[in-house]
N, CA, C and O atoms as a GROMACS GRO file, in nm:
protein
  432
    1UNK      N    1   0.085  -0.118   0.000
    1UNK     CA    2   0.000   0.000   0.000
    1UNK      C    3   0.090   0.124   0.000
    1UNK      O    4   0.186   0.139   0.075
    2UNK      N    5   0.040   0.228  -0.109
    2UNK     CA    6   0.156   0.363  -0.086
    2UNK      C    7   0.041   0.450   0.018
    2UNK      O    8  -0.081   0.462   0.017
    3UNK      N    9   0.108   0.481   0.070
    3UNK     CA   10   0.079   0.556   0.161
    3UNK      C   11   0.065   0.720   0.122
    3UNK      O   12  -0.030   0.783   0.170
    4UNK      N   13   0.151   0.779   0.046
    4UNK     CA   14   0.153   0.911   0.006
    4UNK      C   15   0.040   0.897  -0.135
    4UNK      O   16  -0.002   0.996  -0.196
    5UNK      N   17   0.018   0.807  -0.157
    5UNK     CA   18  -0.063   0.781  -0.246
    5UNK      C   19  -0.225   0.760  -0.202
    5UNK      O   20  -0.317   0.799  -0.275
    6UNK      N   21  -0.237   0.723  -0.129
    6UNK     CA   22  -0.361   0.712  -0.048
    6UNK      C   23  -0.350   0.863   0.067
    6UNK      O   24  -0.456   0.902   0.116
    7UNK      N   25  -0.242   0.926   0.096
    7UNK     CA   26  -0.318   1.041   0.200
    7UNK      C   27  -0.318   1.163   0.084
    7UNK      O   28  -0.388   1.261   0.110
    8UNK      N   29  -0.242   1.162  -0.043
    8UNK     CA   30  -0.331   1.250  -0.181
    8UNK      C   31  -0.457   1.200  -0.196
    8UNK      O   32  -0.535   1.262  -0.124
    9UNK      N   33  -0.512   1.111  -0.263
    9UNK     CA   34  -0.650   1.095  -0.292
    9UNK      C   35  -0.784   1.097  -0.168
    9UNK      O   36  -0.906   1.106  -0.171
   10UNK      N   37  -0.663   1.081  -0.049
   10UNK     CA   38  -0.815   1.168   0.068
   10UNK      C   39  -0.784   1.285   0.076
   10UNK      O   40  -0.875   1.346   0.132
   11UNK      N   41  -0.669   1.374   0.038
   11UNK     CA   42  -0.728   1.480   0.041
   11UNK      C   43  -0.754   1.589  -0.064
   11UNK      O   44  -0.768   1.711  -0.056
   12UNK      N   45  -0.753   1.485  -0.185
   12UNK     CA   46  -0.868   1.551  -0.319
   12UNK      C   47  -1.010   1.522  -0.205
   12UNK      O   48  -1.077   1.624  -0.190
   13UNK      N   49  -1.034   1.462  -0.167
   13UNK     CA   50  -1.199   1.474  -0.113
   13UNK      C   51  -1.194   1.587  -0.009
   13UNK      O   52  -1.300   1.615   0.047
   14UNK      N   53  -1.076   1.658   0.025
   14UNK     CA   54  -1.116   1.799   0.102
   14UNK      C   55  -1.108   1.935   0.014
   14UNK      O   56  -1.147   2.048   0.042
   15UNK      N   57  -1.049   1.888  -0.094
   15UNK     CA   58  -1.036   1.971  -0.229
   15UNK      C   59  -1.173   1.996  -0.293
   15UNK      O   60  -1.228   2.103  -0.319
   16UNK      N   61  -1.233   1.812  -0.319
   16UNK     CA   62  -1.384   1.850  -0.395
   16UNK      C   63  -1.513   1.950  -0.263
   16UNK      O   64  -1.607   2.027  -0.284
   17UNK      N   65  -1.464   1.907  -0.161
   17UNK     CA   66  -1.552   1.988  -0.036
   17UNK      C   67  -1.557   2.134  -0.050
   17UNK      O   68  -1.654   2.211  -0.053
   18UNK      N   69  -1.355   2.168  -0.060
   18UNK     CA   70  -1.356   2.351  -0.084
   18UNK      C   71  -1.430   2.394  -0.219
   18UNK      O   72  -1.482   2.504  -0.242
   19UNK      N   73  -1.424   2.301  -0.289
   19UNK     CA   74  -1.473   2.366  -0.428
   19UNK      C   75  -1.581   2.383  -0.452
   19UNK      O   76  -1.625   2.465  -0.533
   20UNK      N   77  -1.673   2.267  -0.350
   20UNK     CA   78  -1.785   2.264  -0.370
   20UNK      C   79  -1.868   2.362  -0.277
   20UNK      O   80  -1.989   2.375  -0.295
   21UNK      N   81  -1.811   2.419  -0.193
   21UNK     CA   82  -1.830   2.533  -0.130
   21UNK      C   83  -1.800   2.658  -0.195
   21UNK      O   84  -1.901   2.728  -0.184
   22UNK      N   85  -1.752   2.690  -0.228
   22UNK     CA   86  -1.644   2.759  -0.278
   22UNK      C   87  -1.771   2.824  -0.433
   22UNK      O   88  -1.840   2.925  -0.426
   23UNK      N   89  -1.767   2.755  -0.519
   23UNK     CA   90  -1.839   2.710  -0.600
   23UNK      C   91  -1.993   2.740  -0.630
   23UNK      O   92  -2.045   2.816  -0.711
   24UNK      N   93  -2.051   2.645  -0.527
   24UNK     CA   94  -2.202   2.698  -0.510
   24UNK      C   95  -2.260   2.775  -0.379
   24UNK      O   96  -2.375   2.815  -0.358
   25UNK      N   97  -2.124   2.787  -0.285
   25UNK     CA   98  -2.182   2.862  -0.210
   25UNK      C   99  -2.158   3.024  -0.198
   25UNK      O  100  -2.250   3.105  -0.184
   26UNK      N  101  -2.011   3.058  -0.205
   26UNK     CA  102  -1.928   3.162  -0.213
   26UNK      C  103  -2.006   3.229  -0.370
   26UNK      O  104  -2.109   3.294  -0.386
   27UNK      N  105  -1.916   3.186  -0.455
   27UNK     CA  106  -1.915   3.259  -0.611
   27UNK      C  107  -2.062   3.254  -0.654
   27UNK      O  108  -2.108   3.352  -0.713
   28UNK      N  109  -2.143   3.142  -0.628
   28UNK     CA  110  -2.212   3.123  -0.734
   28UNK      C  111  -2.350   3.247  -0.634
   28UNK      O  112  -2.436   3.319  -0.685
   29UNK      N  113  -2.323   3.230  -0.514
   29UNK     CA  114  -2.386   3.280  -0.449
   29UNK      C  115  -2.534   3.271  -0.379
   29UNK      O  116  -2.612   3.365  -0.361
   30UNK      N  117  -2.558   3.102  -0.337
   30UNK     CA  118  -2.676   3.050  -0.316
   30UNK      C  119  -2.727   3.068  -0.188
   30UNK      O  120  -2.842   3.043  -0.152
   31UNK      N  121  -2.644   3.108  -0.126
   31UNK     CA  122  -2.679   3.099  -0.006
   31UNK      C  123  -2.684   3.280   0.074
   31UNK      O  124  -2.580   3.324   0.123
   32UNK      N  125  -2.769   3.336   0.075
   32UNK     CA  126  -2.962   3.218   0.155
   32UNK      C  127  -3.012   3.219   0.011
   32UNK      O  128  -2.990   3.296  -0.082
   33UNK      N  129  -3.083   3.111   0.024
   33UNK     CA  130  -3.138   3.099  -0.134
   33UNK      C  131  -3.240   3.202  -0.187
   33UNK      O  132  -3.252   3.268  -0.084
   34UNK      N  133  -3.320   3.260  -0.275
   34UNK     CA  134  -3.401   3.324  -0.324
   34UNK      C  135  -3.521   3.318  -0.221
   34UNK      O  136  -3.561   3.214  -0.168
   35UNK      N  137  -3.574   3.452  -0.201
   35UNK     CA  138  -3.713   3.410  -0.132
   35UNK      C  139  -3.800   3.392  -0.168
   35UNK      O  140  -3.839   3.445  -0.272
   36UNK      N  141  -3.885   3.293  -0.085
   36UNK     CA  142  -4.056   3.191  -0.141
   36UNK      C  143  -4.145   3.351  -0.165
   36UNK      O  144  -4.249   3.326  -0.225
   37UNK      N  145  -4.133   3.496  -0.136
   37UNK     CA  146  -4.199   3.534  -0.162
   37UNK      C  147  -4.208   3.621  -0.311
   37UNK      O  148  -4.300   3.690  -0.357
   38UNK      N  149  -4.062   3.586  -0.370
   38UNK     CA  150  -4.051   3.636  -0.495
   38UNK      C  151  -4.129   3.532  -0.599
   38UNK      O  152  -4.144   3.410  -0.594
   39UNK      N  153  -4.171   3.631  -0.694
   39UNK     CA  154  -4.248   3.576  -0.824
   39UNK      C  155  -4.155   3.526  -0.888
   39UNK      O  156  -4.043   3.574  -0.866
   40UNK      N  157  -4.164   3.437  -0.967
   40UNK     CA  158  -4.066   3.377  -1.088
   40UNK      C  159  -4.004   3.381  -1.174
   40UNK      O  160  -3.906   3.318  -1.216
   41UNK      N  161  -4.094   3.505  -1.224
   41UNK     CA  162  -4.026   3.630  -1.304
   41UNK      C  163  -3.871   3.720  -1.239
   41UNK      O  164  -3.762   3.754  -1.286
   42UNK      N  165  -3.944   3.731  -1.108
   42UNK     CA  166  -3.830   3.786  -1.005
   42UNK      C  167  -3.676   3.726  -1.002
   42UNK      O  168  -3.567   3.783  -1.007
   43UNK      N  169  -3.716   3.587  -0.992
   43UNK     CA  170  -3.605   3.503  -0.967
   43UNK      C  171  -3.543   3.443  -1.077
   43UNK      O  172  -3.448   3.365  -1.074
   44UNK      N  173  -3.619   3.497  -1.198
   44UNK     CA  174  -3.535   3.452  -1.328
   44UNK      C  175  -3.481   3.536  -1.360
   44UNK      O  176  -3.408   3.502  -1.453
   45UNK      N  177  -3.467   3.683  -1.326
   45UNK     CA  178  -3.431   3.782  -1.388
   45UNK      C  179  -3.264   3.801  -1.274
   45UNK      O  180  -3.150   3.830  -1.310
   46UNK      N  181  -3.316   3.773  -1.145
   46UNK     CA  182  -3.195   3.767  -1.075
   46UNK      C  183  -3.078   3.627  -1.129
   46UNK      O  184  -2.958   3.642  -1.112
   47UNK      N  185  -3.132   3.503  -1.191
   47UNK     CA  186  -3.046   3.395  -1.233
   47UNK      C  187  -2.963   3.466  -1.355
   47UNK      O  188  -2.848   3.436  -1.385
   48UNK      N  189  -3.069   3.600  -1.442
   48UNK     CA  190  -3.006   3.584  -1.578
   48UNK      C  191  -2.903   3.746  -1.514
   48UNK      O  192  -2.860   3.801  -1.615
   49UNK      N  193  -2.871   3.804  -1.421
   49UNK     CA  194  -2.868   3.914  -1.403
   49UNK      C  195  -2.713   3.859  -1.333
   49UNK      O  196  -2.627   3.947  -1.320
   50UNK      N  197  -2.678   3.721  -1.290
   50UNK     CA  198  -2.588   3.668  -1.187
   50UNK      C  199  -2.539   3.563  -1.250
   50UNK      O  200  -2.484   3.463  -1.204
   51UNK      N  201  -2.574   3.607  -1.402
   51UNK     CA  202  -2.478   3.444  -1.490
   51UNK      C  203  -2.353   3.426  -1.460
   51UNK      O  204  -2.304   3.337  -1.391
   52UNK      N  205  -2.296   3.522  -1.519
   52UNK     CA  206  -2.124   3.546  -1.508
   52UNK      C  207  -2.095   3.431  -1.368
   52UNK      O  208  -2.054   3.315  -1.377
   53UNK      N  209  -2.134   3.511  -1.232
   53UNK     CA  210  -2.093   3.436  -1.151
   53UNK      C  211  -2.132   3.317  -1.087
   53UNK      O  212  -2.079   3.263  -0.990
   54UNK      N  213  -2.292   3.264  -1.190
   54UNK     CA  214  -2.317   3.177  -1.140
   54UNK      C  215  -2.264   3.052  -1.245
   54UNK      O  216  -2.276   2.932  -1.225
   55UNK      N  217  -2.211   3.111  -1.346
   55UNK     CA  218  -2.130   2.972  -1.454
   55UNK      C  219  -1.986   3.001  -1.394
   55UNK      O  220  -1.899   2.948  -1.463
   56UNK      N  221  -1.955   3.046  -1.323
   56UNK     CA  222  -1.796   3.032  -1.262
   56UNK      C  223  -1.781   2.949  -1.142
   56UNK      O  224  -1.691   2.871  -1.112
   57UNK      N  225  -1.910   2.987  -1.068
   57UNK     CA  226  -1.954   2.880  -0.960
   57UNK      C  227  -1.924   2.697  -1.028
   57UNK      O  228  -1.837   2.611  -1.013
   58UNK      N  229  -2.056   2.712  -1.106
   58UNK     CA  230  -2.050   2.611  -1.122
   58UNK      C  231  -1.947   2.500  -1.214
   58UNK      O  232  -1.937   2.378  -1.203
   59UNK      N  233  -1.873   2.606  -1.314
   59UNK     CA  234  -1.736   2.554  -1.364
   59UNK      C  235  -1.644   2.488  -1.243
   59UNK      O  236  -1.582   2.383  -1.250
   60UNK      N  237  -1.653   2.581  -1.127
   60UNK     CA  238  -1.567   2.522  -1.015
   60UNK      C  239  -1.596   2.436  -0.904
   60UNK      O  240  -1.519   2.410  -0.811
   61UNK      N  241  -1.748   2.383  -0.925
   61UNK     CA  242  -1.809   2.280  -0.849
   61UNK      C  243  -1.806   2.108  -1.023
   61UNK      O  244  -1.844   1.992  -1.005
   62UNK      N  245  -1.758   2.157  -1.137
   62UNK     CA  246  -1.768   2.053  -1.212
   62UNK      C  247  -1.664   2.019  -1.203
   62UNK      O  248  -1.654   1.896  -1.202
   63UNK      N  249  -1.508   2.110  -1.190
   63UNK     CA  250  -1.388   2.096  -1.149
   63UNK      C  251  -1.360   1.964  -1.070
   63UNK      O  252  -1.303   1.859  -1.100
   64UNK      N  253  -1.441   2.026  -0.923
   64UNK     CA  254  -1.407   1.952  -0.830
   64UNK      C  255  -1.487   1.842  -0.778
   64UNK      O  256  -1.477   1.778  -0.673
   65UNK      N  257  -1.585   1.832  -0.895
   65UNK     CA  258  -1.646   1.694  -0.890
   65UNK      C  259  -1.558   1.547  -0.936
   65UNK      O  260  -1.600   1.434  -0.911
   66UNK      N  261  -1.435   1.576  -1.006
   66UNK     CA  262  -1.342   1.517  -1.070
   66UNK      C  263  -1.252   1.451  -0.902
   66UNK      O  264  -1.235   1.334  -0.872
   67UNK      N  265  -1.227   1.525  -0.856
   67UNK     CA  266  -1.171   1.523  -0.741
   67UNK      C  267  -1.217   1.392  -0.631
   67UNK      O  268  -1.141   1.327  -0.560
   68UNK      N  269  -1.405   1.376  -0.649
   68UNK     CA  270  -1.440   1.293  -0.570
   68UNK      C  271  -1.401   1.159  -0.605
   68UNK      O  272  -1.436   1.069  -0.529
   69UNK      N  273  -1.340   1.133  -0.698
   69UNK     CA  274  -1.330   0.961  -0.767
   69UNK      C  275  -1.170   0.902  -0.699
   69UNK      O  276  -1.150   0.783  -0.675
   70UNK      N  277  -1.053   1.027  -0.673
   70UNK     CA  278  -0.976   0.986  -0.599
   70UNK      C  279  -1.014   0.934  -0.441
   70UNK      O  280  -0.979   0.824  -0.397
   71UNK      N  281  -1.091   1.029  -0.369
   71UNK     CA  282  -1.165   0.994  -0.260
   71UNK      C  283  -1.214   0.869  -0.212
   71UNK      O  284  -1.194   0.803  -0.110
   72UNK      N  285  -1.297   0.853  -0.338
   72UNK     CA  286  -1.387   0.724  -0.318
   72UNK      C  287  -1.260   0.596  -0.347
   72UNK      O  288  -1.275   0.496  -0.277
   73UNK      N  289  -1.144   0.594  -0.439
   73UNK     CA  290  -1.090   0.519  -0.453
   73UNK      C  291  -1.021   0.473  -0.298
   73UNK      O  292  -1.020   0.359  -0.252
   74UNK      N  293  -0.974   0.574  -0.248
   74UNK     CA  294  -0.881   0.537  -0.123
   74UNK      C  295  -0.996   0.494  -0.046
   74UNK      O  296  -0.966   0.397   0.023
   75UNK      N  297  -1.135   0.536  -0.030
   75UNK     CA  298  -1.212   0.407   0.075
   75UNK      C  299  -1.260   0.314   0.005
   75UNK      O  300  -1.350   0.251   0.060
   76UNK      N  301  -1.231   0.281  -0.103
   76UNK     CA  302  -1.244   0.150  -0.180
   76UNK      C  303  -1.134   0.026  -0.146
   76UNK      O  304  -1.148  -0.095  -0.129
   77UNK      N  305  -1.010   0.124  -0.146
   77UNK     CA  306  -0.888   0.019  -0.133
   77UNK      C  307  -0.878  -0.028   0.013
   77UNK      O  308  -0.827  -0.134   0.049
   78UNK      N  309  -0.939   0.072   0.098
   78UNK     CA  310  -0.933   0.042   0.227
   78UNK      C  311  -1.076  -0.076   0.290
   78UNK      O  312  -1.072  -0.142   0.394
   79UNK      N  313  -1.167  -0.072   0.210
   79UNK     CA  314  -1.279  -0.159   0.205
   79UNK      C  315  -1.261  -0.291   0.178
   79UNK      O  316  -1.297  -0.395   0.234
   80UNK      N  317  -1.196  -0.265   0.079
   80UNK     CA  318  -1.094  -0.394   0.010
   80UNK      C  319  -1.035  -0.476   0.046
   80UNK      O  320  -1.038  -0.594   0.012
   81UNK      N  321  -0.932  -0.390   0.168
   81UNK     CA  322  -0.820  -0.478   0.236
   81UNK      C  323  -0.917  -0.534   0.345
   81UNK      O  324  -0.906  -0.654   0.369
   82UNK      N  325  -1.028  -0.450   0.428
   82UNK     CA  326  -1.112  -0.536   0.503
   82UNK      C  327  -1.156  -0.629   0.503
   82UNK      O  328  -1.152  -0.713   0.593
   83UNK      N  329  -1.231  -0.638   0.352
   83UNK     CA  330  -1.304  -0.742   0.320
   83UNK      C  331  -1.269  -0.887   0.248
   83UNK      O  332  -1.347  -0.979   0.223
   84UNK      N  333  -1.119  -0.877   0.222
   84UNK     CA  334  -1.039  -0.984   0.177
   84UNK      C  335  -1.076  -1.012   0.060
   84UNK      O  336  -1.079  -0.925  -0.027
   85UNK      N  337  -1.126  -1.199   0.026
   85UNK     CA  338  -1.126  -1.223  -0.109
   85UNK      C  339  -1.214  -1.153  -0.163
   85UNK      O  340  -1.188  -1.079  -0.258
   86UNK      N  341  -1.350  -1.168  -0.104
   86UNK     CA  342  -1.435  -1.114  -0.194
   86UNK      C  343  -1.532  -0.953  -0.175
   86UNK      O  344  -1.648  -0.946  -0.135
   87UNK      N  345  -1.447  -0.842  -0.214
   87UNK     CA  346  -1.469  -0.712  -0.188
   87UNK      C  347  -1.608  -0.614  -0.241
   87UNK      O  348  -1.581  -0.502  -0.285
   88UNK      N  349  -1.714  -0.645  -0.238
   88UNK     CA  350  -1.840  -0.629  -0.289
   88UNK      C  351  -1.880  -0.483  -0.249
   88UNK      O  352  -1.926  -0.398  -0.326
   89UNK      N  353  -1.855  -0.466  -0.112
   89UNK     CA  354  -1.847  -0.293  -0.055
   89UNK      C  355  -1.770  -0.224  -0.149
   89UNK      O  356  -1.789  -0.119  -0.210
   90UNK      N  357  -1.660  -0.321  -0.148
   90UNK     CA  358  -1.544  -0.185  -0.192
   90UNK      C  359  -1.581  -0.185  -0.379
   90UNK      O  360  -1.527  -0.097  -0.446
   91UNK      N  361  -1.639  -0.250  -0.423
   91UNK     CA  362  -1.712  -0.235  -0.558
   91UNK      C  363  -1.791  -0.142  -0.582
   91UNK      O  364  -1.789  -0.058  -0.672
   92UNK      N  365  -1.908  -0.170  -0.446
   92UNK     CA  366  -2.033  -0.084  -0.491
   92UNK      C  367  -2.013   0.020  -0.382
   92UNK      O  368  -2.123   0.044  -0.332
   93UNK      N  369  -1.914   0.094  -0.324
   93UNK     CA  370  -1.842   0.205  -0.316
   93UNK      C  371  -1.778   0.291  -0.457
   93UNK      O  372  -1.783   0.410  -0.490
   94UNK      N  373  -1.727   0.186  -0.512
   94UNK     CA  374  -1.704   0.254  -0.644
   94UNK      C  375  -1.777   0.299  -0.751
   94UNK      O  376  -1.739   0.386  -0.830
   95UNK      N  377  -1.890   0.235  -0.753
   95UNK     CA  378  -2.047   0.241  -0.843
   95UNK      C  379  -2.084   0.341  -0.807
   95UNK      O  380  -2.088   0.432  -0.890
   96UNK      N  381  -2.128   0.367  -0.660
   96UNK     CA  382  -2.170   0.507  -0.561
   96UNK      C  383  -2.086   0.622  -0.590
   96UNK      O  384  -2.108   0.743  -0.588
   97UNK      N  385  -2.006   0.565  -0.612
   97UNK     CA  386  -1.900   0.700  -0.646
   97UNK      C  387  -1.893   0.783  -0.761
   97UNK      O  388  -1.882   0.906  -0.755
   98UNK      N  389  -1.903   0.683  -0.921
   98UNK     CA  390  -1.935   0.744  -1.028
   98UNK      C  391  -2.076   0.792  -1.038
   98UNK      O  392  -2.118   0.880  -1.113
   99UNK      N  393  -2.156   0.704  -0.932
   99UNK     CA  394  -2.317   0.833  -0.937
   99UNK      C  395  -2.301   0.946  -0.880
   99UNK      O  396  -2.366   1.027  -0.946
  100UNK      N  397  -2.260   0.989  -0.808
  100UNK     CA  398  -2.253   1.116  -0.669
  100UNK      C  399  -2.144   1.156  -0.786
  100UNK      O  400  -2.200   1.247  -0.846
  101UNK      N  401  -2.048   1.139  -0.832
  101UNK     CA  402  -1.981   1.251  -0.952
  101UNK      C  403  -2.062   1.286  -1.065
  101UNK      O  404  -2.064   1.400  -1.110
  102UNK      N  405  -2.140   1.178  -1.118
  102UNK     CA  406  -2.202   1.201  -1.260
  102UNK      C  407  -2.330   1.332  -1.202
  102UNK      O  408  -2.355   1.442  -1.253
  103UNK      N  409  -2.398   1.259  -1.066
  103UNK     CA  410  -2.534   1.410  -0.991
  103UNK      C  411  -2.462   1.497  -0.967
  103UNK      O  412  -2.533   1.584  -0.917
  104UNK      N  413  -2.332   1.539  -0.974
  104UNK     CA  414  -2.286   1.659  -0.972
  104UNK      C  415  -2.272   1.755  -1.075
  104UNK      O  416  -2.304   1.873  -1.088
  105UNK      N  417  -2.191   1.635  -1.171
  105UNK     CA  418  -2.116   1.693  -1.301
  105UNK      C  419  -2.248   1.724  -1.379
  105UNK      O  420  -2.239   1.836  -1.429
  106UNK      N  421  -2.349   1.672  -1.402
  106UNK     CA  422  -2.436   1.680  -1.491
  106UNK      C  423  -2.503   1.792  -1.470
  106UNK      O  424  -2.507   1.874  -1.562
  107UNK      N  425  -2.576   1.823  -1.335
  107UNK     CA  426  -2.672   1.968  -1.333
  107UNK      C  427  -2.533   2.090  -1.319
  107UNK      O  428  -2.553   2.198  -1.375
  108UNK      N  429  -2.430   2.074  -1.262
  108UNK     CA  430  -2.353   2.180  -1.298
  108UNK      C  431  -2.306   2.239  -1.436
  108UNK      O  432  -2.234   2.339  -1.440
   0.00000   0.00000   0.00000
């Protein structure tokens, strides 16, 4: 087992965290979200009025959706070594993993 190799790919998963903060919360600027008492009109005109920074947001939450597959690999390998011959967690850890990147990458 490398070791400098496994404490990089856990901490791309504190990388995809900053980014994903960073991203949709900071730049893109979601937070507090729009209020329930604005009309729709309201809140489309503020989405088209906040593009710039809301496609920079999300360029940097698709970034660091890339990031989560190192993550998931190092608790795969570590699932792995638990589970000996036959590693079925540490599989469908890895399955889980390309979904939770693809629900990221895709609406961003």
């Amino acid at each position: 087992m490398n070791r400098r190799a496994h404490l990089a790919c856990t901490h791309a998963g504190l990388l995809f965290a900053a980014l994903l903060i960073c991203g949709v919360f900071i730049v893109a600027g979601w937070i507090p979200p729009p209020s329930p008492e604005r009309t729709a009109a309201d809140v489309a005109r503020g989405f088209a009025a906040d593009r710039l920074h809301i496609g920079i947001g999300m360029t940097l939450l698709a970034l660091g959706s890339a990031f989560y597959w190192p993550f998931s690999a190092a608790i795969a390998s570590q699932l792995r070594r638990i589970e000996g011959a036959r590693p079925v967690l540490a599989v469908t850890e890895l399955a889980a993993a390309t979904g939770t990147v693809l629900a990221v990458l895709l609406p961003a």
